[in-house]
C-alpha positions as CSV (number, residue, x, y, z in Angstrom):
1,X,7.5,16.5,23.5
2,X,10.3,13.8,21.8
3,X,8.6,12.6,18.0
4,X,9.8,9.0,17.8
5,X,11.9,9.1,14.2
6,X,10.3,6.8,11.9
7,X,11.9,3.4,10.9
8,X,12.6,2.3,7.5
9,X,13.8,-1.4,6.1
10,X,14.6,-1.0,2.5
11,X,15.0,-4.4,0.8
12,X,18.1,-3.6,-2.1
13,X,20.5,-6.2,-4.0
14,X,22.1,-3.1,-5.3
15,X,24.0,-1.0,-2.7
16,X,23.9,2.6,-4.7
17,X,20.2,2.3,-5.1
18,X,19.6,1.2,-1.8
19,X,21.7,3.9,-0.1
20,X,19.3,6.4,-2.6
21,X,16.8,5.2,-1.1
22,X,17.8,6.1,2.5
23,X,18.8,9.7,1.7
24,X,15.6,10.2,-0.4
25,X,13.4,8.3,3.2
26,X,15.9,10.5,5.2
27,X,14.6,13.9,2.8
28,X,10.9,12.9,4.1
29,X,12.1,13.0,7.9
30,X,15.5,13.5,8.4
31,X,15.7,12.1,11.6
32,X,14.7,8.7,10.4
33,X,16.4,5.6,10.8
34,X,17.0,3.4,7.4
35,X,18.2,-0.3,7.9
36,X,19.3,-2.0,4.4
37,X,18.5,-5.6,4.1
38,X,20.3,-6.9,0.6
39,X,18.4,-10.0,0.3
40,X,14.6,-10.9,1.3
41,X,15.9,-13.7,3.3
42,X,17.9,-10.4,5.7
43,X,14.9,-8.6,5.5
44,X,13.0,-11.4,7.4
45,X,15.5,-11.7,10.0
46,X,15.4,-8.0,10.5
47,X,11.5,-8.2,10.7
48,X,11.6,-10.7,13.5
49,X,13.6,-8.1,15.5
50,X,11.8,-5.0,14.9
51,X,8.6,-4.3,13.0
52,X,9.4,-1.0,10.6
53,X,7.1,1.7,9.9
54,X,7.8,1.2,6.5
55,X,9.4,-1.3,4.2
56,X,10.6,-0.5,1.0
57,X,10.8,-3.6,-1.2
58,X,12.0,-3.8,-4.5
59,X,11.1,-7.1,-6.6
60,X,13.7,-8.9,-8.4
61,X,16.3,-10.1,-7.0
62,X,20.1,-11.7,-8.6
63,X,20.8,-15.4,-8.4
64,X,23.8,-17.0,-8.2
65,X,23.4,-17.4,-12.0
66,X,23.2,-13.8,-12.5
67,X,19.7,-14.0,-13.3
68,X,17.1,-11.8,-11.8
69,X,14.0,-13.7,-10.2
70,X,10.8,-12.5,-8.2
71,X,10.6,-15.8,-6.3
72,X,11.6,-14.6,-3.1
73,X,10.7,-11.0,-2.2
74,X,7.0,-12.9,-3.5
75,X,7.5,-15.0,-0.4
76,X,8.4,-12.2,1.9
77,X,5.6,-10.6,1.1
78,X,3.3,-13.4,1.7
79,X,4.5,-14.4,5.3
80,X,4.2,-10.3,5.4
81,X,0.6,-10.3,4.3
82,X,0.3,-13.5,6.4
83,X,2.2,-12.6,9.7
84,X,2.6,-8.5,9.8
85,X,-0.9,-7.4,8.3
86,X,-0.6,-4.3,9.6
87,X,2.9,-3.1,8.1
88,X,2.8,-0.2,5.4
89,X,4.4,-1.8,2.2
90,X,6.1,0.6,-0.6
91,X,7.1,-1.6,-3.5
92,X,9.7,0.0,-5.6
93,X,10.3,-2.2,-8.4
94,X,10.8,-1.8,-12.4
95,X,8.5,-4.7,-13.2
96,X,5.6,-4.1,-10.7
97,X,3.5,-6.6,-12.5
98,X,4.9,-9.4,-10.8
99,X,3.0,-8.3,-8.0
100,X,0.2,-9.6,-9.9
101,X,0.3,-13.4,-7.9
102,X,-0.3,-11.7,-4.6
103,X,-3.1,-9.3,-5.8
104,X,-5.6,-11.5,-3.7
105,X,-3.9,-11.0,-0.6
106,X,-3.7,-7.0,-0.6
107,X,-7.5,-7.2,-0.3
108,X,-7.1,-8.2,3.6
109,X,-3.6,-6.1,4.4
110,X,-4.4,-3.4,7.0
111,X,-1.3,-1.4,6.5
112,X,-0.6,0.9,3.9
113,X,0.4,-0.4,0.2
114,X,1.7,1.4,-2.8
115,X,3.3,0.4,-5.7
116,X,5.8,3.0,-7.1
117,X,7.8,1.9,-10.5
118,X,11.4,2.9,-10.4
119,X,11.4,4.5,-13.3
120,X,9.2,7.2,-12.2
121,X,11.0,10.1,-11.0
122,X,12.1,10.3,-7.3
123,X,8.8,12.9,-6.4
124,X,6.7,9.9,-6.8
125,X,8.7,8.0,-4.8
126,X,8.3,10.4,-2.0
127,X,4.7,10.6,-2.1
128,X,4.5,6.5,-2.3
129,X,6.2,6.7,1.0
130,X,3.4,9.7,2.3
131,X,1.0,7.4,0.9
132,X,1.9,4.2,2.3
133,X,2.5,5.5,6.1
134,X,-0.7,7.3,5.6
135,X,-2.2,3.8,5.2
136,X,-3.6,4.5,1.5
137,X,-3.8,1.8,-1.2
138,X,-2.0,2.7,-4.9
139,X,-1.6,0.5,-7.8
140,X,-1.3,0.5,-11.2
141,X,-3.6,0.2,-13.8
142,X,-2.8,-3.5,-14.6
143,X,-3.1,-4.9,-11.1
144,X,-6.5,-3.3,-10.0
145,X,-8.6,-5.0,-12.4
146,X,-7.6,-8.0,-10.2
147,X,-8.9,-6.7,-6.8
148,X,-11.7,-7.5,-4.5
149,X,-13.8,-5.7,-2.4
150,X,-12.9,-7.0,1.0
151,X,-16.6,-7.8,3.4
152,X,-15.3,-4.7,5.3
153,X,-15.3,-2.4,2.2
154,X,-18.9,-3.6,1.4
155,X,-20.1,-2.7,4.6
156,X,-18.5,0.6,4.5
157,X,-20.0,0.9,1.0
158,X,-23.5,0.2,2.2
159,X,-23.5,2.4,5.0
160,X,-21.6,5.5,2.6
161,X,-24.8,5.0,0.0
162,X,-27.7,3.3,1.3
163,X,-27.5,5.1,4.5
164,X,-25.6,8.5,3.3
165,X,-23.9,8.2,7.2
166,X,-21.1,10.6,7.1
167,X,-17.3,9.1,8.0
168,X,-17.4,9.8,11.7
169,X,-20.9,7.8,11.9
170,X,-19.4,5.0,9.9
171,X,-16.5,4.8,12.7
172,X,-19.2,4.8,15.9
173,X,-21.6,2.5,13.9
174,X,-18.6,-0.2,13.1
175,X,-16.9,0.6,16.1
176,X,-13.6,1.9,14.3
177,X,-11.6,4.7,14.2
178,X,-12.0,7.8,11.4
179,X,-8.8,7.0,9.9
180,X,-10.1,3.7,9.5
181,X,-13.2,4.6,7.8
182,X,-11.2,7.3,5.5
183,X,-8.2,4.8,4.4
184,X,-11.3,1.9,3.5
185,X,-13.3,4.6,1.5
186,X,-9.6,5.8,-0.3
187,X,-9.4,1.9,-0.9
188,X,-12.9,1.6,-2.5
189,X,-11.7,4.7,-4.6
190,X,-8.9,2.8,-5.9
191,X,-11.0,-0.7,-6.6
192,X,-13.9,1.1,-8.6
193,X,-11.4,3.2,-10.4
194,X,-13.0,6.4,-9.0
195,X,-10.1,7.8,-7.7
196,X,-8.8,8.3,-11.4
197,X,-11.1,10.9,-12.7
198,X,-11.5,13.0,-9.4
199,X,-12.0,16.5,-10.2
200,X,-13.0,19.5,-8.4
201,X,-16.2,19.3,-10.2
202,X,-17.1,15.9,-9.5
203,X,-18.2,14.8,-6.0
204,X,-15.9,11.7,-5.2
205,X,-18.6,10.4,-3.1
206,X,-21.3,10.2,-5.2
207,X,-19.3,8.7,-7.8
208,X,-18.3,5.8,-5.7
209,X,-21.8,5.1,-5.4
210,X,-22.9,5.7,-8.7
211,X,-19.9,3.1,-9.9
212,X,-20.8,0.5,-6.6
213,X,-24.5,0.7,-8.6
214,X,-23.1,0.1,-11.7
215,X,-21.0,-3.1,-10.7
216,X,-23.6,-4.5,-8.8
217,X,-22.4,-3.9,-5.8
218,X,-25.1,-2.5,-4.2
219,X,-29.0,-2.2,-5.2
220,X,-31.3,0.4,-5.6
């Protein structure tokens, strides 16, 4: 049986990185396929042919001027979030915190989203790509404190600690799939913060609860 190779669309002003990045996407399946778009503006054209598996996206982007500026890989991403809600998003940017304007909309994305700074070393960057094809949520510190649970997540939530249902009855009760289920409770991880002092001694779930009780979320 023939594995489709998986399709990258990193989003690079500077040629050297961007080509890094393809041999680093090509090290996590080396039969991949990895377009380069140098601008956002490409990157939307390329989009409207072919939906990706991934996108890689840096931030900033050179002006004429010379100067760097967020303004327009901040619109791709909202016609994204708007038009391709489903696509798994890696941002690989030196100044994630722009990200910080869109925050509201990653609450309602379906598709993977990770945030990987580039000055992290290239492991990470691998496992931001795992993560984001894997349809997991990971930001940093400064732009959680801004998220949302989604009416989804709170159903999820209710149904995890009110009714103690295990994933798989979650997924027949709401009529989704397990990996659904699993990438919402990983997402209510990141949103309470839980996900940041797992340990093999601590029950994940019952943390997420005890948190969800402790925000108000849910009541006794």
């Amino acid at each position: 049986m023939n594995v489709k190779p998986l399709r990258f669309l990193v989003v690079e002003d500077h040629p050297e990185v961007a080509q890094n990045n393809c041999d680093f996407l090509r090290k996590f399946d080396s039969s991949a396929i990895c377009t380069i778009a140098s601008t956002p503006q490409e990157a939307l054209q390329r989009l409207k042919i072919e939906t990706p598996d991934l996108i890689v996206l840096d931030l900033q982007f050179a002006l004429p001027s010379g100067a760097q500026s967020a303004k327009s890989s901040l619109e791709l991403l909202e016609l994204i979030f708007n038009t391709y809600s489903s696509l798994n998003i890696l941002i690989y940017s030196s100044e994630p915190s722009w990200m910080i304007k869109l925050v509201k909309f990653i609450n309602h994305h379906y598709g993977g989203f990770v945030v990987v700074n580039k000055m992290e070393r290239r492991k990470y960057f691998l496992a931001g790509v795992e993560s984001a094809l894997n349809g997991e949520l990971k930001l940093p510190r400064e732009l959680r404190q801004e998220l949302n649970l989604n009416e989804k997540e709170l159903e999820v939530l209710r149904l995890l600690c009110h009714e103690s249902l295990t994933d798989q009855a979650i997924a027949e009760r709401l009529h989704i799939s397990l990996r659904v289920v699993q990438n919402h409770i990983q997402h209510l991880k990141v949103k309470l913060g839980v996900d940041e002092f797992e340990q093999k001694d601590i029950n994940s779930r019952v943390a997420l609860c005890m948190k969800a009780l402790e925000q108000k979320l849910l009541l006794l």
